[in-house]
KOLLOPA-686967 format. One record per residue: x, y, z of N, C-alpha, C in turn. Coordinates in steps of 0.05 Angstrom, whole numbers, plus 5000, padded with zeros to 4 digits. Example, Ala and Ser with C-alpha at 12.3 -4.5 7.8 and 13.67 -1.06 7.14 Angstrom:
REM residues 2
n_c1; n_c2; n_c3; ca_c1; ca_c2; ca_c3; c_c1; c_c2; c_c3
5264; 4886; 5156; 5246; 4910; 5156; 5264; 4934; 5156
5257; 4955; 5142; 5273; 4979; 5143; 5258; 5001; 5157
This chain:
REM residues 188
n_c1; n_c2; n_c3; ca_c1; ca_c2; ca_c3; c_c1; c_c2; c_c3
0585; 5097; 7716; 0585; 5072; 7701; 0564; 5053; 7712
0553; 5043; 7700; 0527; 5025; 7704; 0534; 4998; 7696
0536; 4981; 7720; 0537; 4959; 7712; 0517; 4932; 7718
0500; 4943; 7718; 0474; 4923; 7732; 0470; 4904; 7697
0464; 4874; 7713; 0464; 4871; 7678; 0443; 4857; 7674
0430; 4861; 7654; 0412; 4857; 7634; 0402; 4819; 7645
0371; 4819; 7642; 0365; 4791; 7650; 0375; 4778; 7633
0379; 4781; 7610; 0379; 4771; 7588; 0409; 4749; 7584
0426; 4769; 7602; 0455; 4757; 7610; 0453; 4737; 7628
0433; 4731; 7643; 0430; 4717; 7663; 0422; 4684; 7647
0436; 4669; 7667; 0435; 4649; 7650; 0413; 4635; 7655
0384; 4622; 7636; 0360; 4618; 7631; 0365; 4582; 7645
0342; 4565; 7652; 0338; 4533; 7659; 0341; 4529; 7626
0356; 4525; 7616; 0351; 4510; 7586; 0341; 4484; 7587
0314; 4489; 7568; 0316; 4449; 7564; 0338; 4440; 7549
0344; 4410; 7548; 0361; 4400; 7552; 0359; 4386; 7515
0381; 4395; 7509; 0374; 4402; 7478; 0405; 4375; 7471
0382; 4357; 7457; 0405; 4330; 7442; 0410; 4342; 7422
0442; 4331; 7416; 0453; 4333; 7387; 0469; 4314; 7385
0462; 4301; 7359; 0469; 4267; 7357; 0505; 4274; 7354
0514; 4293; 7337; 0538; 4300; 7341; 0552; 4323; 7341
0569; 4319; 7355; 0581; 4344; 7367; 0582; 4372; 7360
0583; 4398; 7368; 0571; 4430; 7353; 0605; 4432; 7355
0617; 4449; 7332; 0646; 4457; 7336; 0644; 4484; 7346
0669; 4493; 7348; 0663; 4523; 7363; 0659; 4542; 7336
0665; 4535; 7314; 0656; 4541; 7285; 0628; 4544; 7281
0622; 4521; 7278; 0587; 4519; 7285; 0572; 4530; 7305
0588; 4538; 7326; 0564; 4556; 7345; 0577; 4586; 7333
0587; 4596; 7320; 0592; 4620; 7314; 0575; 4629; 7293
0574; 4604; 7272; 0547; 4609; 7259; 0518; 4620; 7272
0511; 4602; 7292; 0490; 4593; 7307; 0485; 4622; 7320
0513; 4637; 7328; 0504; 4656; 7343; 0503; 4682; 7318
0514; 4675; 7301; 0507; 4702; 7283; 0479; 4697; 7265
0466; 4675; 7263; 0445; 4673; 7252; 0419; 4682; 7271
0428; 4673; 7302; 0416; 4686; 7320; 0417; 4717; 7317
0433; 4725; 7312; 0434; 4756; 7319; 0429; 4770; 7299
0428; 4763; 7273; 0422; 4765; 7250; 0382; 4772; 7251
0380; 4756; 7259; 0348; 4741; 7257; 0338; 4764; 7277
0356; 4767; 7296; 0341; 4786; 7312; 0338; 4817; 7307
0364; 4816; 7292; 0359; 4843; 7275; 0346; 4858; 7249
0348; 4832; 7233; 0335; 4829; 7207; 0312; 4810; 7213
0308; 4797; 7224; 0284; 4776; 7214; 0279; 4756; 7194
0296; 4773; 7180; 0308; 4747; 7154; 0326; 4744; 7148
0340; 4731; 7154; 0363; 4716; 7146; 0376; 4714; 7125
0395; 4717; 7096; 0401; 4706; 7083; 0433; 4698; 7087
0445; 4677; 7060; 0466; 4671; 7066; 0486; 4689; 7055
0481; 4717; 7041; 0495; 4725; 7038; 0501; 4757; 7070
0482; 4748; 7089; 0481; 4768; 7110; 0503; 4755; 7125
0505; 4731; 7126; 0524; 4704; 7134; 0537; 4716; 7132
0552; 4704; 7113; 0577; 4706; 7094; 0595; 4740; 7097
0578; 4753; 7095; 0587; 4781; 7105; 0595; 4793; 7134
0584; 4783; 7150; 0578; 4780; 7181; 0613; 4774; 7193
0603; 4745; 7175; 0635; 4726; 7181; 0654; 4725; 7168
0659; 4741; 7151; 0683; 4746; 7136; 0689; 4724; 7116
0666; 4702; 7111; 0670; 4675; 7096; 0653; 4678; 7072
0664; 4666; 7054; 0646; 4662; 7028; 0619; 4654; 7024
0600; 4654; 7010; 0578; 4645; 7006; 0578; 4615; 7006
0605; 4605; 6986; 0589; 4569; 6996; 0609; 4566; 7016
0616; 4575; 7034; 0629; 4559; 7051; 0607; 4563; 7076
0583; 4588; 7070; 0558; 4584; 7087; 0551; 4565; 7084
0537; 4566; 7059; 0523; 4540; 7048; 0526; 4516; 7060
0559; 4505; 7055; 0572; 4479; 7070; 0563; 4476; 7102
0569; 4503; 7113; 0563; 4499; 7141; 0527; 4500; 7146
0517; 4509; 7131; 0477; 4501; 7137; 0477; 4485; 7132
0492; 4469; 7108; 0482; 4442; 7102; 0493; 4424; 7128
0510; 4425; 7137; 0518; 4414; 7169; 0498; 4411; 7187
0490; 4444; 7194; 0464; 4445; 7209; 0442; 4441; 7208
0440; 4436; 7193; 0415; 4425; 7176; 0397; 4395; 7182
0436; 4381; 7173; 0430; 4361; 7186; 0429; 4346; 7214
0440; 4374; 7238; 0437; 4361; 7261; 0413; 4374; 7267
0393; 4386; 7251; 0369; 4390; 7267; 0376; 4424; 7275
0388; 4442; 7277; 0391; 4474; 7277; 0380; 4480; 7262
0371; 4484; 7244; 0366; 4503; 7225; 0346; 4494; 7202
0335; 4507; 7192; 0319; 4505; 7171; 0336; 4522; 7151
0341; 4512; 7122; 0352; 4515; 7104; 0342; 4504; 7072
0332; 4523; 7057; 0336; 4505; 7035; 0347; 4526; 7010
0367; 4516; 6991; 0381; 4539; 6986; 0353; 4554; 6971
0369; 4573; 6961; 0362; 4597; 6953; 0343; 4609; 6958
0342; 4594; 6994; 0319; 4612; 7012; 0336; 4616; 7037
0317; 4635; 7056; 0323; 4650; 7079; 0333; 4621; 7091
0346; 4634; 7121; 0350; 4604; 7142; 0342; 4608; 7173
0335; 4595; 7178; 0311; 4599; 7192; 0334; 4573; 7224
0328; 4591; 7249; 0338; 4573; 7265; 0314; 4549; 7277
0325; 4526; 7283; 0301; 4514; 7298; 0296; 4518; 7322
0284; 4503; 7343; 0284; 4515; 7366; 0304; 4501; 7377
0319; 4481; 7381; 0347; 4483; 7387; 0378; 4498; 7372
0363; 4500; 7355; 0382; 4526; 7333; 0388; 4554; 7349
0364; 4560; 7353; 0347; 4587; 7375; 0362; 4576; 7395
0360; 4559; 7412; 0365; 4556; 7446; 0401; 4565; 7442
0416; 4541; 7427; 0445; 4553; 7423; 0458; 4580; 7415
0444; 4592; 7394; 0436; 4613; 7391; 0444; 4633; 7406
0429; 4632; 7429; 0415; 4652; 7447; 0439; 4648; 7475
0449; 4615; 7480; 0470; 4617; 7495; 0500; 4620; 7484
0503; 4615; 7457; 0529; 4629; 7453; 0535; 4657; 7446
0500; 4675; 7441; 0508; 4713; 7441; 0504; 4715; 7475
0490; 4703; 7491; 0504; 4708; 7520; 0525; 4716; 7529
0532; 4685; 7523; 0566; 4685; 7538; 0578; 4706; 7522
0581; 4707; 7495; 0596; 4726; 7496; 0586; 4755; 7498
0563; 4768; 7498; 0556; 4786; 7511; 0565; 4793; 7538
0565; 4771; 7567; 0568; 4782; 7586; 0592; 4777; 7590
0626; 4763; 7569; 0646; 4764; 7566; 0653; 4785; 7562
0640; 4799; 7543; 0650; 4830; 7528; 0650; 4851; 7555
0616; 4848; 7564; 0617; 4867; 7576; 0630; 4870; 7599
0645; 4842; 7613; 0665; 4839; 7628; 0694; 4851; 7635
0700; 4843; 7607; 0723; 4855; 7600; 0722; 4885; 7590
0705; 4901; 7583; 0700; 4927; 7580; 0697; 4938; 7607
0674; 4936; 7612; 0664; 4952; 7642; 0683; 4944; 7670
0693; 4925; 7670; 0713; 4920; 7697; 0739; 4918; 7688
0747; 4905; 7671; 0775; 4907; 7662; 0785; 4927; 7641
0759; 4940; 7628; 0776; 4964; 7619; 0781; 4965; 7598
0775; 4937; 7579; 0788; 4927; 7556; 0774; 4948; 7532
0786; 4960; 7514; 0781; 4976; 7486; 0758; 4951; 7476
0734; 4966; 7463; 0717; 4951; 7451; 0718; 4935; 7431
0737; 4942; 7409; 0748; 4920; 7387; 0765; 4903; 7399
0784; 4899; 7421; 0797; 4877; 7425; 0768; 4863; 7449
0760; 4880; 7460; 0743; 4857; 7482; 0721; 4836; 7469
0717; 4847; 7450; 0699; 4839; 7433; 0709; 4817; 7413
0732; 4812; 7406; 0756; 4794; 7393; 0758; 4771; 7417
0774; 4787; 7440; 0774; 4766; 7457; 0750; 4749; 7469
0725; 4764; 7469; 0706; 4747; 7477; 0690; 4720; 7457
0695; 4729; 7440; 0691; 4712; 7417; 0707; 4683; 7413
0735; 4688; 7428; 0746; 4671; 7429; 0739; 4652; 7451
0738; 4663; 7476; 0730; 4659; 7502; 0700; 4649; 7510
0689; 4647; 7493; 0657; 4651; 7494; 0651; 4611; 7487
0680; 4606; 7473; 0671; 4572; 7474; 0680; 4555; 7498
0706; 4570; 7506; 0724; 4549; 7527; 0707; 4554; 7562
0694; 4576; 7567; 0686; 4577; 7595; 0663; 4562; 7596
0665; 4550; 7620; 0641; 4534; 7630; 0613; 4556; 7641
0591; 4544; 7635; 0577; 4557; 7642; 0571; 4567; 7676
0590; 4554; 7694; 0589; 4561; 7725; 0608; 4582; 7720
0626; 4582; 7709; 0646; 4605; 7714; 0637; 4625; 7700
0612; 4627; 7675; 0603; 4651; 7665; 0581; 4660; 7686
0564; 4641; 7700; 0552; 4650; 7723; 0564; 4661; 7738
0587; 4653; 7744; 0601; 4666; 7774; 0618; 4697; 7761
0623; 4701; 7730; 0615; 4729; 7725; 0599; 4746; 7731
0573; 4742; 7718; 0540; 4756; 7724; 0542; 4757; 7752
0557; 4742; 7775; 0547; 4744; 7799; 0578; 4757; 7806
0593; 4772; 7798; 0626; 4782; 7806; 0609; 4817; 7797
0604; 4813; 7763; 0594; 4841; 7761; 0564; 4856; 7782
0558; 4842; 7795; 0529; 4856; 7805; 0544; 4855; 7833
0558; 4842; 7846; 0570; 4851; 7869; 0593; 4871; 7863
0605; 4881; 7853; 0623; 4891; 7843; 0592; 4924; 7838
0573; 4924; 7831; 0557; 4940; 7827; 0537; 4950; 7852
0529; 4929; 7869; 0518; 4929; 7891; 0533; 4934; 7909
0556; 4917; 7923; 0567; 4919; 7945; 0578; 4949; 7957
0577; 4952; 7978; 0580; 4992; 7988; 0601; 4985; 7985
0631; 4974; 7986; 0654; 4978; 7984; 0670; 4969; 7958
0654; 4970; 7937; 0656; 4967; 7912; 0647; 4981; 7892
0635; 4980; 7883; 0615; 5005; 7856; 0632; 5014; 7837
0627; 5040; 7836; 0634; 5057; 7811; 0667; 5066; 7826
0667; 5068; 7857; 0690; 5082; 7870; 0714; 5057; 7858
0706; 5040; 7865; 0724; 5017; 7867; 0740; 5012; 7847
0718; 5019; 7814; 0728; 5014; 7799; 0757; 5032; 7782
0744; 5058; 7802; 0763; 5077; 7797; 0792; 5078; 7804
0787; 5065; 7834; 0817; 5060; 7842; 0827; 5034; 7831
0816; 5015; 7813; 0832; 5002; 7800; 0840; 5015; 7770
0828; 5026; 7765; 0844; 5051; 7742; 0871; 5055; 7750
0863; 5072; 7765; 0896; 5081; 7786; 0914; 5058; 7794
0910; 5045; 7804; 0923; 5011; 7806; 0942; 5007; 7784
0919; 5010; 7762; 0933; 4998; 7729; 0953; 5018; 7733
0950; 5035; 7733; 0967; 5061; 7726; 0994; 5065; 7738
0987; 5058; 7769; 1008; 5068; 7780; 1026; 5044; 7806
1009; 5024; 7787; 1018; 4998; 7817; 1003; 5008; 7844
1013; 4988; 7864; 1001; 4984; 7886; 1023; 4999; 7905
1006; 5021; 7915; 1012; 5043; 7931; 1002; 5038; 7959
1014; 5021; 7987; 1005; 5018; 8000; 0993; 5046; 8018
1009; 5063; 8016; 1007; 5082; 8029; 0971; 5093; 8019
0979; 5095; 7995; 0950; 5107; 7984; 0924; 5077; 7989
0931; 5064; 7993; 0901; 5054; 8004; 0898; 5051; 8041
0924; 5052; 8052; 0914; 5067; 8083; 0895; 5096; 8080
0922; 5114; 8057; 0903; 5144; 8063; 0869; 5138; 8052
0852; 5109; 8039; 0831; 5113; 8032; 0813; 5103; 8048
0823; 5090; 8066; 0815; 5069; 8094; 0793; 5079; 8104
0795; 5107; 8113; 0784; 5123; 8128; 0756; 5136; 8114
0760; 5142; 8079; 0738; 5149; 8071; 0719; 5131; 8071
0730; 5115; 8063; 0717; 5073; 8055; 0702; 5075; 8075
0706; 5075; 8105; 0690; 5068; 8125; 0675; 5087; 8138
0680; 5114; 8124; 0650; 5132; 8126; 0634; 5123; 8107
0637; 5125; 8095; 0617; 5105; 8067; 0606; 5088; 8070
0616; 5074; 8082; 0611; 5046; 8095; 0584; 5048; 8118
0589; 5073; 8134; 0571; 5070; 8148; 0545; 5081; 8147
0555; 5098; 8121; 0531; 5112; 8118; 0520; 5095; 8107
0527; 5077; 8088; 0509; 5053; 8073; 0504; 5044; 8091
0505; 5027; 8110; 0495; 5011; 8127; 0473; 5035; 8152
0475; 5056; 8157; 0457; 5073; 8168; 0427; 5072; 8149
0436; 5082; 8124; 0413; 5077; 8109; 0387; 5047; 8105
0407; 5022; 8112; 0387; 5001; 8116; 0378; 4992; 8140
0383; 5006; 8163; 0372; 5011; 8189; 0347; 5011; 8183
């Protein structure tokens, strides 16, 4: 299992992007499917929307005309929609977070891809951006560290499975710290 993650997850210096009023967690879900949309298609329409999000055509409509007017988006109907560059910057931090949510809850917790992907979506508005950093920085130690990796993750498989077996992590004590030293021999 590979869990080294992508720069892209890493969270960027954003400039510091005004919005006269407030984004709902509605409106960045737009923001991030128009983002992801755009990046797949290149063009945008509102019926790619509307399909995407399980919502009708004018209830897109309603919500570009929103964005529109806080400056996201370029919109005019019965054309493509186009993000601005603070359209783009939000965009880009709400398929983050929930990108390195998903892949959180998949690759370390284990979670089935249709629910992690449900729950991240939900999750992707309420975390602060230090605590999605201090993800990116849980998964690469969790990937780096010699007494963690791919082994580690395995015996929390087993964990889920079978509870906490003190006995069985004495009998692993002993492998752990050959391992251990061989990693640490190697950066000698």
């Amino acid at each position: 299992m590979m869990l080294a993650t992508p720069n892209i997850l890493r969270r960027q210096s954003p400039r510091r992007i005004v919005v006269e009023k407030p984004i709902t967690s509605v409106m960045e879900d737009y923001l991030e499917t128009i983002f992801e949309l755009d990046r797949d298609k290149k063009v945008v329409r509102v019926k790619d929307i509307a399909h995407k999000l399980g919502v009708t055509m004018p209830s897109v409509c309603g919500m570009l005309k929103s964005l529109s007017d806080r400056g996201l988006v370029n919109y005019e109907k019965y054309e493509h929609v186009q993000l601005t560059e603070d359209g783009a910057d939000i965009g880009l931090e709400i398929w983050r977070r929930h990108e390195l949510i998903r892949r959180f809850l998949i690759d370390i917790l284990q979670i089935d891809s249709e629910t992690a992907d449900a729950d991240a979506c939900k999750m992707e508005h309420a975390l602060s951006s230090t605590t999605l950093d201090r993800l990116v920085e849980f998964m690469e130690f969790i990937h780096m560290c010699p007494r963690t990796g791919d082994n580690w993750l395995d015996h929390f498989s087993e964990y889920r499975r079978h509870g906490h077996r003190p006995q069985k992590c004495l009998e692993q004590a002993p492998a752990f710290a050959v391992k251990l030293q061989e990693q640490l021999g190697k950066r000698s």
